[in-house]
N, C-alpha and C positions, 0 to 999 in steps of 0.2 A: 504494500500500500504506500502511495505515494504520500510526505506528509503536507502536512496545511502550515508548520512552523515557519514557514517562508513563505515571502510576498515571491510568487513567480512570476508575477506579472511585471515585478522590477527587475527584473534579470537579462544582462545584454549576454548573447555568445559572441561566436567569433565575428561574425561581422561590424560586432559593436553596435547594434539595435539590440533593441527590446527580442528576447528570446526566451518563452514559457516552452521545455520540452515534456510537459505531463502528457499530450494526448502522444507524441512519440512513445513517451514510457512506456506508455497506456498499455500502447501496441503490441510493442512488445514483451509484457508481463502476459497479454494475452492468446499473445502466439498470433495474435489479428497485422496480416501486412508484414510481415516481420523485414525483409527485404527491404520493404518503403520505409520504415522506420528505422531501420539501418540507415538507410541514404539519408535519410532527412537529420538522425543526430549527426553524421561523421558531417554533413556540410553545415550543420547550424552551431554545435559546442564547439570544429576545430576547421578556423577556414585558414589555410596558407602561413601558418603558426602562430594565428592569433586566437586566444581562447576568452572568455569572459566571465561570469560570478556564475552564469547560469552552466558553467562546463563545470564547474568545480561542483555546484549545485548538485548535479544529474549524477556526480561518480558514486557517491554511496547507493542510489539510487538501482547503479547498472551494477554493483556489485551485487548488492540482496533481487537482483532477477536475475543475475546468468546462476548463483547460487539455487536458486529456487526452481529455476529449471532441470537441472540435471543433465545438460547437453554444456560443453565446452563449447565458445564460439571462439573465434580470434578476432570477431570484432570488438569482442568487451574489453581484450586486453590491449591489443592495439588501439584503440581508442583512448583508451584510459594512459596509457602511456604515453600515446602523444599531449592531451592534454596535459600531463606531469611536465613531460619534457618542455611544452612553451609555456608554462607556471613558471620555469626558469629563466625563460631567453630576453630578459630584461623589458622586453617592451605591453607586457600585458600585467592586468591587474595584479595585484596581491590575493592569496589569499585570508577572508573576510576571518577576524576570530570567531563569529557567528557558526560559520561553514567549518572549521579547522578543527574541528573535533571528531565530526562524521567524517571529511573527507581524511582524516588521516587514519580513522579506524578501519573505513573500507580498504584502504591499501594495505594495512598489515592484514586483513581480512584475504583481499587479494592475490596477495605473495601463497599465505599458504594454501587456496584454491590451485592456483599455479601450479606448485608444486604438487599436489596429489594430479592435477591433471597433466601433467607430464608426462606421468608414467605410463599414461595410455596412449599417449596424444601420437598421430603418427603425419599428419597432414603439415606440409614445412609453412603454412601460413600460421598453423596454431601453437607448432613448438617456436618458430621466432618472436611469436609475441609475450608466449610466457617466459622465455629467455629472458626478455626485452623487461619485463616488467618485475620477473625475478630480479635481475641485473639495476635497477632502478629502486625497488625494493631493499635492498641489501645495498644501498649508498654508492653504484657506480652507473652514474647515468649515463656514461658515453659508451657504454657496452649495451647496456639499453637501446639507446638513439640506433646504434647500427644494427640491431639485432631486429626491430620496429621497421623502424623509421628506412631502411635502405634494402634492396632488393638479393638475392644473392648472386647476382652479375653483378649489382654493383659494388658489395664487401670484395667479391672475387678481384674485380679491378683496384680497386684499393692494396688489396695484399700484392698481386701482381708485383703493383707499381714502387712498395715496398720493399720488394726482394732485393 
């Protein structure tokens, strides 16, 4: 259940408007749309690495439904990590001490979801993200970001260009 302890209707995402993602939630708590509710958070909480109160809002949110599901997605965790990761990158809000309680309970929440779904997880979009967010999790966000946030051509070209 989604809660009422927050004005969602003052909530900007990434574009920096006004952003309520309840009926998104919604959707996806109810298994209704789930694809269009995907698309509609990954372009409304995180556009082009800008995040806003209502991304930070929605992460406890998306933790107690992919928990409550019983199905591992790698959009929960990829999601949720890149929001973490532009929480960082200097040009977007702070998080609210309001939100800073939830949101950081669902990330140690997170981490160890992760971890028990690893051990099954066989799909390489869903083991990089719980990598990504493990690795984030456990205080090394630049393992994270690659593990996320970049393709494996593109880590490949990287080590490559390393050698």
């Amino acid at each position: 259940m989604i809660t009422e302890d927050i004005d969602w209707t003052r909530l900007s995402g990434g574009y920096r408007v006004l952003y309520d993602p309840r009926n998104a939630l919604g959707r996806l708590e109810s298994g209704e749309d789930i694809q269009a509710a995907w698309k509609e958070l990954w372009s409304e909480l995180y556009h082009q690495g800008d995040v806003g109160d209502a991304s930070y809002a929605a992460v406890p949110h998306l933790v107690r439904i992919h928990e409550s599901s019983g199905t591992a997605d790698w959009n929960t965790y990829a999601l949720i990590a890149a929001i973490e990761h532009a929480r960082h990158n200097g040009r977007n809000p702070q998080l609210s001490e309001s939100l800073r309680q939830a949101y950081e309970a669902a990330w140690l929440q997170l981490v160890e979801m992760g971890l028990r779904n690893l051990k099954t997880a066989t799909d390489a979009s869903l083991v990089a993200s719980i990598i990504g967010v493990v690795a984030m999790g456990k205080n090394l966000p630049s393992i994270g970001y690659f593990a996320v946030m970049l393709t494996e051509d593109e880590r490949a070209e990287i080590l490559e260009n390393h050698r």
